[in-house]
C-alpha positions as CSV (number, residue, x, y, z in Angstrom):
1,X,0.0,0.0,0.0
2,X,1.4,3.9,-0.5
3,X,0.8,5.9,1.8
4,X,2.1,8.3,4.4
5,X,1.7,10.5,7.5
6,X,2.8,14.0,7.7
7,X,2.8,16.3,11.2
8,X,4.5,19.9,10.5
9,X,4.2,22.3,12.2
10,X,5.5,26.3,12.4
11,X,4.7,29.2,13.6
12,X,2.0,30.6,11.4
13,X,0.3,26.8,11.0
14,X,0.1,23.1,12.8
15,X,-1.3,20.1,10.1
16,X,-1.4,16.7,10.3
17,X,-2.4,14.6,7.0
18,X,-2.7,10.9,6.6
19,X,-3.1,9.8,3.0
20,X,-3.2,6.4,1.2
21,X,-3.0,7.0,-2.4
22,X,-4.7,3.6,-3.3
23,X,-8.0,3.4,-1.0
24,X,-10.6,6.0,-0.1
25,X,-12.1,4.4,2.9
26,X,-12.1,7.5,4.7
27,X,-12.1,11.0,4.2
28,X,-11.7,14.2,6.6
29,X,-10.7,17.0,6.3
30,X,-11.1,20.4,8.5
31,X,-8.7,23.5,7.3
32,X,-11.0,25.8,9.0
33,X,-11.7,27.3,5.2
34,X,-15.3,26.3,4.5
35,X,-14.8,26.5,0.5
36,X,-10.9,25.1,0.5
37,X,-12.2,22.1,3.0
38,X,-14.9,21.4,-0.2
39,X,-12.5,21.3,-3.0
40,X,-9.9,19.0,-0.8
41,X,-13.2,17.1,-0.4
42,X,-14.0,16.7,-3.9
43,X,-9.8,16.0,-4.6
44,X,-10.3,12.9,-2.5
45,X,-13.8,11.6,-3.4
46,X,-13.2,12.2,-7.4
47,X,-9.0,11.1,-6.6
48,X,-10.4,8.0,-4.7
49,X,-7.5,8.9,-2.2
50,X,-8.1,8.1,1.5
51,X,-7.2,11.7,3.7
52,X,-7.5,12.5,7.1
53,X,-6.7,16.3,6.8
54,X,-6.7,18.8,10.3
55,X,-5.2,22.1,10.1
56,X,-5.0,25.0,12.6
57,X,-3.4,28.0,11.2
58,X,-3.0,32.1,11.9
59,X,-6.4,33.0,10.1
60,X,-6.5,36.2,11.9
61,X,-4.0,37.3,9.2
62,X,-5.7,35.8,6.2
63,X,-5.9,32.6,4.7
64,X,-2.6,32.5,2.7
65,X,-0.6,30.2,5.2
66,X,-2.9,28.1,5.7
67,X,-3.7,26.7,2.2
68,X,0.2,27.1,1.2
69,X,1.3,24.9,3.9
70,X,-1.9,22.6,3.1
71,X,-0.5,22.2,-0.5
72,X,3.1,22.0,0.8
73,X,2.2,19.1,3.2
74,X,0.0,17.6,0.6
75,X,2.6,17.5,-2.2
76,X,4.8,16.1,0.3
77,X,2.7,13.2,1.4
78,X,2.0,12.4,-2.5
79,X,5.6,12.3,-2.6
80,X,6.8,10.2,0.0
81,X,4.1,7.6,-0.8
82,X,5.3,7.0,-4.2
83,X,8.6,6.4,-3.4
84,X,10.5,5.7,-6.1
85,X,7.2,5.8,-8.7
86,X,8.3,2.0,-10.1
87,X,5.3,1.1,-12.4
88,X,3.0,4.1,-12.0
89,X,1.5,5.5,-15.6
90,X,3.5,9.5,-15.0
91,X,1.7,11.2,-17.0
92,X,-1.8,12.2,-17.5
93,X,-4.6,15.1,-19.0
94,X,-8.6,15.3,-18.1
95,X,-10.7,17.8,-19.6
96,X,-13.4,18.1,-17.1
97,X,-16.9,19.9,-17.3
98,X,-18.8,21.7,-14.4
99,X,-22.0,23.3,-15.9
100,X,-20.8,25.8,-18.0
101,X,-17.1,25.9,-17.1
102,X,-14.4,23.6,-18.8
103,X,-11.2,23.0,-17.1
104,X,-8.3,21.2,-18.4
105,X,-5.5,19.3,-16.5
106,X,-1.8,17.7,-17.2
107,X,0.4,15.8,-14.8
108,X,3.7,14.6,-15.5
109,X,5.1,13.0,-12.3
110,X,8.8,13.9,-13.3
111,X,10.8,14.4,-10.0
112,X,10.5,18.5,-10.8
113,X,8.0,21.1,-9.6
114,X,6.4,23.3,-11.5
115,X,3.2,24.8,-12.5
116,X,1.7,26.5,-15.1
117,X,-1.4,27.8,-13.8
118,X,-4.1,29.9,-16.4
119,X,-7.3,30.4,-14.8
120,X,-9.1,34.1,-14.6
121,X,-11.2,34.1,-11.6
122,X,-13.6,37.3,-11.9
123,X,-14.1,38.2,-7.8
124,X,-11.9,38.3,-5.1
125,X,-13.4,35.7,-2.8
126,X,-15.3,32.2,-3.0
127,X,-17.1,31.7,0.6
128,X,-14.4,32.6,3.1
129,X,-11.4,32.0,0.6
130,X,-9.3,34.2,-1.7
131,X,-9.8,32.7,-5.4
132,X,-5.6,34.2,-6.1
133,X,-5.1,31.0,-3.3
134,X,-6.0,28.7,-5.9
135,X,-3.0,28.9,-7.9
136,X,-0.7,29.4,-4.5
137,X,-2.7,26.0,-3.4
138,X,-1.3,24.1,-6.4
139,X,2.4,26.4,-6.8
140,X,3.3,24.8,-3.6
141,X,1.7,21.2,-4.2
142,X,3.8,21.3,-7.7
143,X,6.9,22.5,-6.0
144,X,6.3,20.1,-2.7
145,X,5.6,16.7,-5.0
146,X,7.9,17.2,-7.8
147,X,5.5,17.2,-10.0
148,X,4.8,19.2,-13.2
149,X,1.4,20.6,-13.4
150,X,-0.4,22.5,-16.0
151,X,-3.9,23.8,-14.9
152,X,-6.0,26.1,-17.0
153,X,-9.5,26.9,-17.2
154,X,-11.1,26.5,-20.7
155,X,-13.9,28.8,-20.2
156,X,-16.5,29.3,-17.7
157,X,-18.4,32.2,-16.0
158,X,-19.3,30.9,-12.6
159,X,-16.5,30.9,-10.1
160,X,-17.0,28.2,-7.8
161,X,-18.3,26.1,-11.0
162,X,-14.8,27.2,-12.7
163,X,-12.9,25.6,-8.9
164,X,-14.6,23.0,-9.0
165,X,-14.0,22.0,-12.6
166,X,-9.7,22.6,-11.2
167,X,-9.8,20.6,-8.3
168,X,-12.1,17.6,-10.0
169,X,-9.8,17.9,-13.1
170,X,-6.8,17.7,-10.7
171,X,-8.1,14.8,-8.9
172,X,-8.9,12.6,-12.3
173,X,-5.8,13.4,-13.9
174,X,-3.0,12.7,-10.6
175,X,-5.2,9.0,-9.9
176,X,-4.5,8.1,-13.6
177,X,-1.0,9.5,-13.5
178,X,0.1,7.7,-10.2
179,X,-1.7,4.8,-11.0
180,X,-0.2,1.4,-11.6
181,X,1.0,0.9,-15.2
182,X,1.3,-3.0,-15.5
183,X,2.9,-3.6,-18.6
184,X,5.9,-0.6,-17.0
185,X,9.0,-2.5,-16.0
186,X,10.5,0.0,-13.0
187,X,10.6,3.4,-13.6
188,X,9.2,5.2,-16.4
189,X,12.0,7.4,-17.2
190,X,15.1,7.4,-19.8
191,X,17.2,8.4,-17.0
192,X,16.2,5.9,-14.7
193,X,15.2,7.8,-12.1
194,X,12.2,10.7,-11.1
């Protein structure tokens, strides 16, 4: 089975994860951020990834920390459940609908961070969470997993539709992409190595 348990804590946040990338037998998850606790929700569910999520942060100063260091530790647990990403499938792309809004999303699991991230949100806040903390959400997931990640919004006029279209997208995409490639013998790299 992969999975892994992350505690890290700092000064501006305290989170705990426990993810198994294989089995979704449970999921919880309590950031304190009503709207980012519904798209982690929908990651898992649509991911089929088993979380147990909690994290206390300094939300008197906003919400930036908080869903940074949720991404960081996130990307990290990805990472360390992988291991050495024998067999898995690397890459993968979903184009996924929500009402009117399209998004589209690319993994390639190839040991180095980055994100290309192309989505217009049109107001400042969804619920109690800044809609520029999307991309920060999945800059420091990218950079955490090693992972490259291209996320970009299609079209769409409703914001939390156009979210929710990212963070399904981004859950369909990373299960096929980590996902267990039978016919791969080791690592599915040139080099040798991700």
């Amino acid at each position: 089975m992969r999975k892994s348990e992350i505690a890290r804590e700092t000064k501006e946040t305290k989170i705990y994860l426990s993810l198994d990338v294989d089995e979704c037998e449970e999921v919880r998850i309590d950031t304190g951020i009503g709207f980012f606790d519904h798209m982690l929700n929908l990651f898992a569910r649509h991911g089929r990834f088993g979380m147990d999520l909690s994290v206390e942060g300094d939300y008197e100063v906003d919400n930036h920390h908080v869903i940074e260091d949720t991404g960081i530790v996130i990307g990290k647990a990805f990472k360390e459940a992988l291991r050495d990403k024998s067999g898995i499938k690397r890459y993968s792309s979903m184009f996924t609908p929500m009402d009117e809004s399209l998004s589209r999303v690319c993994v390639d699991i190839s040991g180095r961070g980055m994100l290309v991230f192309d989505a217009s949100f049109t107001c400042e806040r969804i619920g109690a969470m800044e809609t520029e903390m999307i991309e920060e959400f999945f800059r420091a997931f990218a950079l955490s997993s090693g992972i490259t990640l291209h996320v970009a919004v299609m079209y769409g006029k409703n914001n939390h539709h156009m979210a929710e279209a990212i963070f399904k997208g981004f859950a369909r995409a990373l299960k096929e992409a980590v996902s267990i490639d039978k016919s791969v013998e080791g690592i599915p790299s040139t080099k040798g190595i991700l």
